[in-house]
ZAMARGU-4260 file (C-alpha; in steps of 0.2 Angstrom, whole numbers, plus 5000, padded with zeros to 4 digits):
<rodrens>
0) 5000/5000/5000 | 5009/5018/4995 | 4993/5027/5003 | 4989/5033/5020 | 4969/5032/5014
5) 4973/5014/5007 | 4977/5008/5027 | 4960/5018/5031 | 4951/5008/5018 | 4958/4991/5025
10) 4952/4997/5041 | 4935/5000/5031 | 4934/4983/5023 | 4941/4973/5039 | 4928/4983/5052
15) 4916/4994/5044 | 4906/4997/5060 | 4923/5002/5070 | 4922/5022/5078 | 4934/5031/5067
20) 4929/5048/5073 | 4921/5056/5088 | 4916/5073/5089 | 4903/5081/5100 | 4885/5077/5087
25) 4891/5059/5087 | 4902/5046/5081 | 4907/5041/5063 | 4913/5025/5057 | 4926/5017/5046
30) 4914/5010/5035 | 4905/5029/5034 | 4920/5040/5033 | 4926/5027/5018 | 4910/5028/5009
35) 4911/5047/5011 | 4928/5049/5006 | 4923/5037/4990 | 4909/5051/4984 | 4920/5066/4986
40) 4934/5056/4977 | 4918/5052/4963 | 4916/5071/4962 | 4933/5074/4962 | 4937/5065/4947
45) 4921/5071/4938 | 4926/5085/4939 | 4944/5082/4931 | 4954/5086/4948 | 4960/5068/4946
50) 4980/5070/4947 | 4980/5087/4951 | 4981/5100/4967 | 4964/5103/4976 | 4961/5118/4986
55) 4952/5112/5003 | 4941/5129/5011 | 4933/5118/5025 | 4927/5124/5041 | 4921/5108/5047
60) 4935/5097/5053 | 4925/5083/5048 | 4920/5089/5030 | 4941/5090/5028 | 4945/5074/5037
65) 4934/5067/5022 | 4939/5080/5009 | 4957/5076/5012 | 4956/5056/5011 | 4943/5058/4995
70) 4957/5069/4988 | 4970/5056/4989 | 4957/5043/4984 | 4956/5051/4969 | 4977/5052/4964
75) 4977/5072/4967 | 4986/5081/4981 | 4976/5094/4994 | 4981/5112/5000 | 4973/5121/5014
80) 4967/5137/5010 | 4961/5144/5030 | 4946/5152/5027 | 4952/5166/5039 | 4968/5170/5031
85) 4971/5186/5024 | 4963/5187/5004 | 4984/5189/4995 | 4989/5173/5006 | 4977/5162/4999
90) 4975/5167/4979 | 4995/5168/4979 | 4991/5148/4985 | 4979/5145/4972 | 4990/5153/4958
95) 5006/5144/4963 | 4999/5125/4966 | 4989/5127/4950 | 4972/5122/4960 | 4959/5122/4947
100) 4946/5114/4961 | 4942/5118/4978 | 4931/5107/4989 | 4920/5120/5001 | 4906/5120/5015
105) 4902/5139/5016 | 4892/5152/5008 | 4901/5159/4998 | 4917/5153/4988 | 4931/5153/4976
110) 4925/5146/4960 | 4926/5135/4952 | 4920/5125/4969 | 4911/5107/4975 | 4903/5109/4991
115) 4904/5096/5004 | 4888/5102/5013 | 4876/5102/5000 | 4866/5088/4993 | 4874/5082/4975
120) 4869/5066/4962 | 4878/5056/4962 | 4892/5056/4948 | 4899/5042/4941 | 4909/5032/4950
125) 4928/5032/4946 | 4943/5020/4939 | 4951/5017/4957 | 4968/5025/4956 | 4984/5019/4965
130) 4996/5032/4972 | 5014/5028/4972 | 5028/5035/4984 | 5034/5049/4974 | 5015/5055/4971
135) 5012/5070/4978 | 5003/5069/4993 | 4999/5089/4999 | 5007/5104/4998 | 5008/5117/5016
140) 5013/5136/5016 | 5026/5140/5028 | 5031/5158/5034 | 5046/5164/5022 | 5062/5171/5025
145) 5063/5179/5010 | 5047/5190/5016 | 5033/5177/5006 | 5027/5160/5010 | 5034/5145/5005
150) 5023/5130/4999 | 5032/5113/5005 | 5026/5098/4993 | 5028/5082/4999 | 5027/5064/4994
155) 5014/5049/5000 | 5029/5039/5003 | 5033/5050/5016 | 5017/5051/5024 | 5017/5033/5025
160) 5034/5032/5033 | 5029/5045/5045 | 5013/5032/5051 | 5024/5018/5052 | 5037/5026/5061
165) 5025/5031/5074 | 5017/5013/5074 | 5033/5010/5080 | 5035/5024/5092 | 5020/5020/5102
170) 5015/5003/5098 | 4996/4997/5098 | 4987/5010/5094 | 4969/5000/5091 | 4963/5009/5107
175) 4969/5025/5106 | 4959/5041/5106 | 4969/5052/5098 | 4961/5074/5099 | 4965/5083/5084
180) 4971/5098/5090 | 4980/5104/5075 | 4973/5116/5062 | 4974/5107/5046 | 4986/5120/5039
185) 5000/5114/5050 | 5008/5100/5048 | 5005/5092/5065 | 4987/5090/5060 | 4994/5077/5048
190) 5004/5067/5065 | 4988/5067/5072 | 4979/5059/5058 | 4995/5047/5054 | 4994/5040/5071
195) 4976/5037/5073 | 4966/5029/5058 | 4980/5020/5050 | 4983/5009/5066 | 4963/5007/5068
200) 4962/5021/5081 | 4950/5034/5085 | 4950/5052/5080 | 4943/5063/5091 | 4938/5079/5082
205) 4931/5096/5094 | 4919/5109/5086 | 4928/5122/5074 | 4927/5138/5082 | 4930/5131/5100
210) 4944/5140/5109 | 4955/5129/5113 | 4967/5132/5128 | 4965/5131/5146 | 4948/5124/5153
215) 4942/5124/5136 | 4954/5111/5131 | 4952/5103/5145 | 4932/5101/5142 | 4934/5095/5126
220) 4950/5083/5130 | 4937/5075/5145 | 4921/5078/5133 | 4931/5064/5120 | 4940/5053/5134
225) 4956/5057/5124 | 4971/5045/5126 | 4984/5056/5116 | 4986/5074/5114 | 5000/5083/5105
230) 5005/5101/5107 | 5017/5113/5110 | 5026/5116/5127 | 5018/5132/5129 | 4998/5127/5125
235) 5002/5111/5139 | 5007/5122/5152 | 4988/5127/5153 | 4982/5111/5156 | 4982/5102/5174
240) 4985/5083/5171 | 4976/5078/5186 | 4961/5083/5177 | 4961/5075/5163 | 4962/5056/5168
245) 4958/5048/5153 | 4975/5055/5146 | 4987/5041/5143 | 5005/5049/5130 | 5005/5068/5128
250) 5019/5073/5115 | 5026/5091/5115 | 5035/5096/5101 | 5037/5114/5089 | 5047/5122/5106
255) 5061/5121/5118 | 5054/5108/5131 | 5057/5114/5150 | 5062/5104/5162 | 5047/5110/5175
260) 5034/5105/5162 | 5042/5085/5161 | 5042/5083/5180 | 5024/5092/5182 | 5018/5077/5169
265) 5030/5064/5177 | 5022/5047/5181 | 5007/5054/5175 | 5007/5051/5157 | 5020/5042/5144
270) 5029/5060/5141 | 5037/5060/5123 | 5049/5076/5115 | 5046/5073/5098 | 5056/5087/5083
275) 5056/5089/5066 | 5053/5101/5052 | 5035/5101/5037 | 5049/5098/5025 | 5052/5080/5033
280) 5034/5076/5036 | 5032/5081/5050 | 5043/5073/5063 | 5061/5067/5062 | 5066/5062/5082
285) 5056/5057/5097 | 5063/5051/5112 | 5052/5049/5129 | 5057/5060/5144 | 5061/5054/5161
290) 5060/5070/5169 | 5079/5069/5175 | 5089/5083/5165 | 5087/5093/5149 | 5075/5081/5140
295) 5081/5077/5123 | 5073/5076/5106 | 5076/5060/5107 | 5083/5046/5093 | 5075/5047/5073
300) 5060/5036/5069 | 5062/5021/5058 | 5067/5026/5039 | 5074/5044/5045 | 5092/5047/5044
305) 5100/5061/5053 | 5117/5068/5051 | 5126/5083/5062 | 5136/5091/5050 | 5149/5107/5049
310) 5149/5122/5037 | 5159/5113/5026 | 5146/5096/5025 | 5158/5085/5035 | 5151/5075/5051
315) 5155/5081/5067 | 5162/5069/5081 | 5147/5065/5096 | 5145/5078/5108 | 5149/5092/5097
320) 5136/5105/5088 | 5133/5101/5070 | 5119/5106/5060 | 5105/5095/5057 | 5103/5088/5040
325) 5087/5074/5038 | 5087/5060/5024 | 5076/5046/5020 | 5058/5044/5013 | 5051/5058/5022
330) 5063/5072/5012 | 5050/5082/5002 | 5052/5088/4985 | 5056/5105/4988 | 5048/5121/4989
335) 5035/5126/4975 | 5043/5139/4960 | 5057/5144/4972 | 5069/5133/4962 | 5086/5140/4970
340) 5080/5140/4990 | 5075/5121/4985 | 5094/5119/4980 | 5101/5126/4996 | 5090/5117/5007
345) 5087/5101/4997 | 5104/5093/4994 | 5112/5078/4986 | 5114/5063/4998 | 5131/5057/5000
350) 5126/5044/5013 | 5114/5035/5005 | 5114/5023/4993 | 5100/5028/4981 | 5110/5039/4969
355) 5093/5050/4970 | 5092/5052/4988 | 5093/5069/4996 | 5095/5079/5012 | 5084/5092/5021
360) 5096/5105/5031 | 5086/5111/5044 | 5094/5124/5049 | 5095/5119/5067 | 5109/5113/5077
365) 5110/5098/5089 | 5124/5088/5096 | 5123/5069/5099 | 5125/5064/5118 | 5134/5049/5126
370) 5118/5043/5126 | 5116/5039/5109 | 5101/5055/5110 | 5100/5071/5098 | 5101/5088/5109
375) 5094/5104/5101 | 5107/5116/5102 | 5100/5133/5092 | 5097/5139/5073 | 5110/5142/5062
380) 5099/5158/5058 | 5088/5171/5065 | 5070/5159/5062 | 5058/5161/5080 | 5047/5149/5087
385) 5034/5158/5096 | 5019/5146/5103 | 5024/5131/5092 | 5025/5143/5076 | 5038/5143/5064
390) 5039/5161/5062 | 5052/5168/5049 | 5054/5187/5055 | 5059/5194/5037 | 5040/5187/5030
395) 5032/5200/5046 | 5043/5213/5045 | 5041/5216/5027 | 5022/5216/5029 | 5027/5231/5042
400) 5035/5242/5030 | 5021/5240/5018 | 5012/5250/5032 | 5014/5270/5026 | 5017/5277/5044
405) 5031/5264/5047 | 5048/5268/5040 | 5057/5254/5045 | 5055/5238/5058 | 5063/5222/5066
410) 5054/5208/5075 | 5060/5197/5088 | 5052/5185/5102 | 5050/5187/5120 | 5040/5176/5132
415) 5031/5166/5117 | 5026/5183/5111 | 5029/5191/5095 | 5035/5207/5096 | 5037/5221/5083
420) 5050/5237/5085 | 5044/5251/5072 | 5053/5265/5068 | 5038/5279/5060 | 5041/5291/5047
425) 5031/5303/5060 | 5022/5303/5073 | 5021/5284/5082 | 5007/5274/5074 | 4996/5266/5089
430) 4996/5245/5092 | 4978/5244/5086 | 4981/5249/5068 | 4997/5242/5066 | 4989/5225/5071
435) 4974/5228/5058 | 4984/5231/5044 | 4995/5215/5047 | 4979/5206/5047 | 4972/5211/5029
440) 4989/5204/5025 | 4998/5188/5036 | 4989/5174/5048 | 4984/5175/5063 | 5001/5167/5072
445) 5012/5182/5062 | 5002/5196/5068 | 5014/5204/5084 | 5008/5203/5102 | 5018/5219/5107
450) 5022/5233/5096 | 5036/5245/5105 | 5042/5262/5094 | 5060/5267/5092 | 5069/5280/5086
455) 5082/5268/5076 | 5085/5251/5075 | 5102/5246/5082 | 5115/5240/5067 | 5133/5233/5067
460) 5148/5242/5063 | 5144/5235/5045 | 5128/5243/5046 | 5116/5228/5047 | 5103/5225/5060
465) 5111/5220/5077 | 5095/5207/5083 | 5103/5204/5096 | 5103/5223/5103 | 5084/5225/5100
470) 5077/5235/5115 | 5065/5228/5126 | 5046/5232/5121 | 5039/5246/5133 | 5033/5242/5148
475) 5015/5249/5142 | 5014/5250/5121 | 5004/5266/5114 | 4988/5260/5114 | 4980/5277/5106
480) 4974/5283/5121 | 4981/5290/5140 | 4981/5281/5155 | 4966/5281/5163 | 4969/5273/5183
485) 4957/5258/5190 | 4946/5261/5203 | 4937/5253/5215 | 4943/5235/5223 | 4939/5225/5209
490) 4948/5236/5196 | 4963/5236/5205 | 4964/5218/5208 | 4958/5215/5191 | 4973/5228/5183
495) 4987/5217/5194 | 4979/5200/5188 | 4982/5207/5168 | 4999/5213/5173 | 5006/5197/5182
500) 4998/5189/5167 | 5005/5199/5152 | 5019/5205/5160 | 5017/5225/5159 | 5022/5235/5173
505) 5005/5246/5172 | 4989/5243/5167 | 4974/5257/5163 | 4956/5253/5165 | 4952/5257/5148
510) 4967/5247/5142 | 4963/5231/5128 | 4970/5216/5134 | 4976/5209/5115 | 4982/5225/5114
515) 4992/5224/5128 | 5000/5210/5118 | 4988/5196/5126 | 4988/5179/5117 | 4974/5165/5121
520) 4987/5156/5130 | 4986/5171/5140 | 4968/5173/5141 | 4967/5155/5148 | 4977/5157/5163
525) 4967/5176/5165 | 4952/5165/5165 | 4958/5151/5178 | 4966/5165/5187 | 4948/5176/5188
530) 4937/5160/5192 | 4949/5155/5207 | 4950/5171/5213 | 4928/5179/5212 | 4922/5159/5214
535) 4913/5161/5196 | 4913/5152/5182 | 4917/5165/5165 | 4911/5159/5150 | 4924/5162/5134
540) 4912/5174/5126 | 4911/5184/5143 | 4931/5187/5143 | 4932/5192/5125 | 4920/5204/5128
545) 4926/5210/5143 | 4945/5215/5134 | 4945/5229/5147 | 4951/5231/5165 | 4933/5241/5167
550) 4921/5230/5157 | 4930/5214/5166 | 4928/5222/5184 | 4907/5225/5180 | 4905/5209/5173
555) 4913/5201/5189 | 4903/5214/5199 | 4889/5208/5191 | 4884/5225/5182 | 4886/5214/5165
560) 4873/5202/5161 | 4883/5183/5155 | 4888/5181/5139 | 4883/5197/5132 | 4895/5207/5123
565) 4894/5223/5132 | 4899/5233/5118 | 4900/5220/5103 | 4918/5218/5105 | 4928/5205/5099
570) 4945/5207/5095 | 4947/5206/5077 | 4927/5199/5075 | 4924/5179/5078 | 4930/5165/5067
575) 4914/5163/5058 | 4916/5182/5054 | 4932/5182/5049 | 4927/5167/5038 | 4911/5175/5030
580) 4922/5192/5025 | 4937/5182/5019 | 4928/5172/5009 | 4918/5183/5000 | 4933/5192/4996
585) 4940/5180/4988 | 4926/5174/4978 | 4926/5194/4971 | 4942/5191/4967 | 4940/5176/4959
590) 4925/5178/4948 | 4934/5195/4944
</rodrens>
């Protein structure tokens, strides 16, 4: 089999009335998600997407669990195109895969487009297709350091690797329960899906618009009796694992993994570092941690080779720092129409035996212990990871300069926050527009938390930008408006909770708290914090209408009625809104 869909299908024909899926409406099962994947492959190749790239603008994360198997069913590859990224991101997508089709399930859409949520007859059915290894499986945009997205195309052979390298890892995985935390434009969403229905294991999938962090997360991970949750450092940090029982192997990965957060987890959970870049499908080491020392990113999966090299490509002896170069099955084919970034990062591989054979440098450094363990030991370069992110700074602070009040900028990370320093042409541009304008133009996950003003950006004596000299952001950003003081008790305690939480030495009673530079990971632990402290339980919708210290001290004191809005506030409007302006953007542009 050369498919990840074909083990499904086996899965199908061996136990169609398995559970494949849960999700909060009900259960779906192997033999239903097979025969669903079969009709969307049937309309696939009616319409003559057979072979080629289809666009997937899917809200439901069932609809594209289906789209996505249906897609490979039918010998063509997927890209996701979010359906609340910014309007440039996704036609530059759909011009540079060449997506003539695009399966959908909302209002309005790109055309030409097949929607999942509708009613259709039947087509005819289809020539089955096999794929081989070398097919090309999906392709997913990365952020750029040239100051664009790169689109990573890889290969079901990798894919397939990537499963049984996890069988492998984890062993029977028949009864696992793995929850799909991943958005589907990320890469881990496909390790999610690798290490659940290929083995006969059950997906769990939560509702698309739920916030998850925190006590959300927490709801949903008890709601689906999960067994197996992935996720970054930073986003596990919110969770309390003696709440969550049914939790059996958690696996962090996209950070540096603290010690603290291994021995909070310790002898609770089978605790596994996992590493690896998109353009190696997805994961490259794992190791499981013990909680005693640095934890490791472990040794590769089965079919991965990794090599420490020098500047020069020469080995480096164990224990020294080399930089890490991947080969093996799961070495993409490159990147998309950028023919000479694919050369310097997709090289010839002198190690292997298949004069074809190539390496991934990932630009990141390690050092093999006496253990026979990688250690991650830095980037060669000047890429961030910010909340599990891969964020290239070059691809945000262009978008910044774009901006006419904003003569130059530099972006760097503090605290898993994004932060932008901006030199104006004039007068200081305030946080809120700033962040606006990024949004029209870069995902959610590249938009800056902090936004600081500088008079000039600190170079070298060459005169290039010294990162390293970037000041720290303000202690309080401009926020377009003075400093207004709490008052009363629950002001006051409700400003200190914000500033313990965000870090800022001051906080206004008028002051927004995304403004401020909060992230959700922030608003989860404001939210524990809150309901500890008043003995209340605080619906989401109550705290993201609440995004001032005033309008969170009412609706503690009870002068807001629950889960209203207050004002109608939301920052940057919900999903669903997002998603409904977005879309019927693009379908104006589109349809031209």
């Amino acid at each position: 089999m050369s498919g990840l869909h074909e083990l499904v299908a086996e899965h199908a024909r061996r136990e169609p009335d398995r559970v494949a899926v849960w999700r909060a409406a009900g259960v779906v099962t192997f033999g239903e998600l097979d025969r669903r994947a079969e009709e969307v492959a049937d309309r696939l190749a009616a319409a003559g997407a057979g072979g080629a790239v289809v666009g997937l603008a899917l809200a439901d994360p069932l609809r594209h669990l289906v789209a996505v198997l249906g897609v490979w069913k039918a010998g063509a590859a997927y890209v996701p195109l979010p359906v609340d990224d910014p309007l440039p991101r996704t036609l530059a997508a759909l011009a540079e895969t060449g997506a003539r089709v695009v399966l959908a399930d909302v209002d309005t859409v790109p055309a030409p487009a097949l929607r999942l949520d509708r009613a259709a007859a039947p087509p005819p059915r289809r020539h089955p297709v096999a794929v081989g290894d070398r097919d090309l499986a999906y392709v997913l945009y990365t952020s750029g350091s040239t100051g664009t997205p790169k689109g990573v195309a890889i290969e079901h052979g990798g894919v397939v690797n990537l499963a049984r390298g996890l069988a492998d890892l984890f062993g029977d995985l028949t009864a696992a329960r793995v929850f799909q935390f991943a958005r589907p434009s990320f890469d881990a969403w496909v390790w999610e899906l690798a290490m659940s229905l290929p083995a006969g294991g059950l997906l769990c999938l939560p509702d698309p618009d739920g916030p998850l962090t925190g006590a959300e997360l927490t709801r949903w991970l008890r709601a689906g009796r999960a067994t197996h949750l992935s996720a970054a450092p930073s986003l596990l940090s919110t969770l309390s694992p003696e709440e969550l029982p049914d939790l059996r192997c958690v696996v962090a990965g996209g950070e540096v993994l603290p010690e603290s957060l291994v021995r909070r987890w310790r002898g609770r959970v089978d605790f596994i570092n996992a590493y690896g870049p998109t353009e190696a499908t997805v994961c490259v080491t794992a190791g499981r941690c013990t909680g005693v020392g640095r934890p490791s990113i472990g040794v590769p999966l089965p079919g991965v080779a990794v090599h420490l090299l020098d500047a020069a490509g020469h080995p480096v002896p164990p224990g020294e720092v080399g930089e890490l170069h991947v080969g093996g099955p799961g070495v993409g084919r490159g990147y998309l129409a950028r023919p000479e970034l694919t050369r310097r990062h997709f090289r010839p591989d002198p190690f292997a035996a298949d004069p074809g054979a190539r390496l991934y440098r990932t630009g990141d450094l390690a050092r093999l212990t006496a253990g026979g363990t990688y250690e991650f030991a830095g980037r060669v370069d000047r890429q961030l990871k910010v909340r599990g992110f891969r964020v290239e700074p070059a691809e945000v602070e262009e978008a910044l300069r774009a901006h006419p009040g904003v003569a130059d900028a530099a972006v760097s990370a503090a605290d898993q926050r994004l932060v932008a320093h901006v030199r104006p042409t004039g007068a200081p541009v305030p946080a809120g527009p700033l962040r606006s304008f990024l949004r029209s133009r870069l995902p959610e996950h590249l938009v800056p938390s902090v936004f600081t003003t500088v008079d000039a950006l600190p170079l070298t004596p060459n005169g290039k930008l010294d990162r390293d000299a970037l000041p720290a952001a303000r202690p309080r950003p401009d926020l377009g408006h003075g400093y207004a003081p709490p008052r009363g008790d629950t002001e006051r305690a409700v400003a200190r909770m914000w500033a313990d939480v965000l870090g800022v030495a001051e906080v206004g009673a008028d002051d927004d708290f995304f403004a401020l530079g909060g992230t959700s990971l922030d608003l989860a632990r404001l939210r524990t914090e809150v309901e500890g402290r008043w003995s209340l339980r605080l619906p989401v919708a109550d705290l993201l209408a609440a995004h001032t210290v005033r309008l969170l001290a009412a609706r503690i004191d009870g002068r807001v009625p629950s889960e209203t809005s207050g004002d109608g506030y939301a920052p940057s409007g919900t999903r669903a809104e997002r998603r409904r302006s977005h879309l019927e953007a693009l379908a104006r542009e589109v349809r031209g």
